[in-house]
C-alpha positions in Angstrom: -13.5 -22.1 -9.6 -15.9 -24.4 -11.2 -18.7 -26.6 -8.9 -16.6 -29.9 -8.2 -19.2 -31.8 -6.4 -19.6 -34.4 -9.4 -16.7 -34.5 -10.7 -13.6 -37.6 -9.4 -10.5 -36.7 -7.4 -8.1 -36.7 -10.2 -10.4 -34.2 -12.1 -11.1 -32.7 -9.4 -7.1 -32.2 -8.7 -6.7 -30.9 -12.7 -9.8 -28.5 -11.9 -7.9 -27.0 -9.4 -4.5 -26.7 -10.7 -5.7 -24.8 -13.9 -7.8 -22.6 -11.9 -4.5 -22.2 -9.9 -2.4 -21.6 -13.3 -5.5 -18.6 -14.9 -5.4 -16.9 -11.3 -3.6 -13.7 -11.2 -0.3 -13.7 -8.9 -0.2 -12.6 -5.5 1.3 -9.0 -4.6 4.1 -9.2 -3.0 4.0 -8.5 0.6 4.3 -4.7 1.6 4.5 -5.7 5.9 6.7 -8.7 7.0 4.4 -11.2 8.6 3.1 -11.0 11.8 4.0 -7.8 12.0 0.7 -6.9 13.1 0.6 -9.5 15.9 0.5 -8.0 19.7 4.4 -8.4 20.7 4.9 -9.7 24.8 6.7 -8.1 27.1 8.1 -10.9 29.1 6.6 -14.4 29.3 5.8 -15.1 33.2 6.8 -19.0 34.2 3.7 -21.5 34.6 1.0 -18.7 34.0 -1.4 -18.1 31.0 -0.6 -15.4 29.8 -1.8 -15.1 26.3 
């Protein structure tokens, strides 16, 4: 993306969405999300446990 410091909001807003447009898509996701994340056991009442 272009340097945006000078230019207004409204440019600044079309800047972005045609950068958005010319930018390849996104792969589609292989893992679900947060598969990765560390899975609980069992939450314990009134104590931090994360």
């Amino acid at each position: 993306m272009a340097n945006t410091k000078k230019l207004s909001k409204e440019e600044r807003k079309k800047a972005k969405r045609t950068a958005r447009k010319k930018a390849a898509p996104k792969a589609k996701r292989t893992t679900p999300r947060g598969s990765t994340k560390r899975k609980m056991k069992k939450m314990v009442r009134g104590t931090a446990k994360r």
